[in-house]
C-alpha angles and dihedrals in degrees: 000000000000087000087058097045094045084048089055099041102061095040087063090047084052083049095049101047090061089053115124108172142004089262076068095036088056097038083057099052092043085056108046102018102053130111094262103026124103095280098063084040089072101045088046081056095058086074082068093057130085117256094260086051094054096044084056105041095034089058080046098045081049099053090046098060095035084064098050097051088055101052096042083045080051093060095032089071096040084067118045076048090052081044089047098051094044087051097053078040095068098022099047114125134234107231103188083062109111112255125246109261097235116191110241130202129235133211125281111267090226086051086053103050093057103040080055088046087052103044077050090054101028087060090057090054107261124147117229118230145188140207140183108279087218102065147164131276099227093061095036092057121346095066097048091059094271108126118188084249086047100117088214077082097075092065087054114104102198140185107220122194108178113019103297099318100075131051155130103281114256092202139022076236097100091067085057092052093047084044080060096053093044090056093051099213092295109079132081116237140207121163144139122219121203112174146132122283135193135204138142105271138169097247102229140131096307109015122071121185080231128033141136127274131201111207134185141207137181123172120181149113122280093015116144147175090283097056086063085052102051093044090048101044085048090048097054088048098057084053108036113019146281091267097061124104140202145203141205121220127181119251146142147265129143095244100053132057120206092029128199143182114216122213129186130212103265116252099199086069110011091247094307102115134269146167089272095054095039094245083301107107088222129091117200102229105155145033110200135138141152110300111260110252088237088065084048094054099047091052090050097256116138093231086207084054103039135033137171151175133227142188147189125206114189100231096218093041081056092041096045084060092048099060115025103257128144094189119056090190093078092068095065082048103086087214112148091190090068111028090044084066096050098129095215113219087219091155096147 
């Protein structure tokens, strides 16, 4: 038996000193080292031997192909290094070469607009929230003092899905509403709300059928009239400007009492009149007011214990300020001749 394991041994050491490559190196192992080569012909012979001779030639058969392994491992790896090195050889770069000027992107405008709103909001400690975009009618309307029989209901241009319980919101103001229940008429709130809307609208210059709204909510004790427009004044400054000014005027809708449009000095003339503000010197950019105590009572809330304010931007109206544009439709274009040139009013 030993006679058998030196012989083959050193006819695989002749093998592998031939050896050029790993292909060699393969077609060698596959030969010798496979489940019916020599190599498992010797350890099937040791069944034939005494115990005592097994004991012997197995420790010898072992150590053998021990050996082997180590030394075809030991080329193995001498080659994929020697691969390796020719490979970095013929790929390597050459880093004082100028780079390719490739085009980047930058992000949407409308994208933009609310992540600003809500660095703005987020910094005076309001929580950003989210709701379904289909949504109930019962937290859509009814809950904000809209009834099915609420004549406010005729102006409202609605996307039902399922007779009229289910639909497309209308307003981010349903999250606001759900923000209220979870409270349960205990809890302070202040959140801001940016999300997707949907009506039927006359697609022009300065209405889209879906858009973005920014919504805001606060719920507490001790909270007026003063305390929206402080956080509203503050709020067209960041993003406009210190210089900018805005104005309360009264208004209606059926969540809010008292209820106020908000305009804003116009920036494309300083106030003085212009085709954007109508001659006027004010933009609307906002509806906003205190919540109607009905609202209040329906989320729980004690409207002689708790009051509160809200508000909703329209994120294109905000963007359209922001960066100079008199037709909101070019910004669903994709056109890079138009939306590179936008001459941004970042004027924080």
């Amino acid at each position: 038996m030993n006679e058998k394991i030196n012989a083959l041994k050193k006819e695989i050491e002749e093998k592998l000193n031939e050896v050029k490559d790993i292909n060699d190196l393969t077609e060698i192992k596959n030969t010798y080292l496979n489940k019916k080569g020599p190599v498992a012909d010797l350890s099937n012979g040791l069944r034939d031997l005494s115990v005592d001779d097994k004991k012997t030639f197995g420790k010898a058969l072992n150590d053998f192909k021990n050996d082997i392994n180590s030394k075809i491992e030991e080329l193995k790896n001498k080659f994929e290094e020697e691969e390796l090195n020719k490979k970095l050889e013929s790929e390597k770069i050459d880093i004082s070469m100028p780079s390719m000027d490739i085009p980047v992107g930058s992000p949407a405008i409308v994208e933009t607009i609310i992540e600003e709103s809500e660095e703005f909001f987020i910094g005076m400690g309001y929580d950003i929230l989210d709701g379904p975009e289909i949504e109930l009618d019962k937290y859509n309307f009814e809950m904000l003092n809209l009834p099915k029989d609420h004549p406010a209901r005729d102006a409202q241009d609605t996307y039902y899905l399922e007779g009229e319980n289910l639909l497309l919101r209308s307003q981010t103001s349903p999250v606001q509403v759900r923000a209220m229940l979870k409270g349960e008429g205990k809890t302070p709130i202040r959140m801001l709300c940016p999300g997707k809307v949907y009506r039927r609208e006359d697609i022009n210059a300065t209405h889209e059928q879906e858009f973005d709204q920014i919504e805001g909510l606060v719920i507490d004790k001790n909270i007026s009239l003063s305390d929206l427009k402080g956080t509203i004044d503050a709020f067209v400054k960041y993003m406009y400007g210190e210089n900018t000014e805005t104005r309360f005027r009264p208004s209606y809708y059926p969540f809010t009492e008292p209820s106020v449009e908000i305009d804003m000095s116009c920036i494309y003339c300083d106030g003085s009149g212009c085709s954007m503000c109508k001659p006027k010197g004010w933009i609307t950019i906002c509806g906003a007011g205190m919540v109607h105590p009905n609202v209040l009572k329906m989320c729980g809330y004690d409207p002689e214990e708790w009051q509160g304010f809200a508000f909703g931007f329209g994120a294109l109206r905000l963007a359209m300020l922001k960066y100079n544009m008199t037709d909101m439709r070019i910004i669903h274009e994709n056109d890079l001749r138009e939306t590179k040139n936008f001459d941004r009013k970042d004027v924080k």
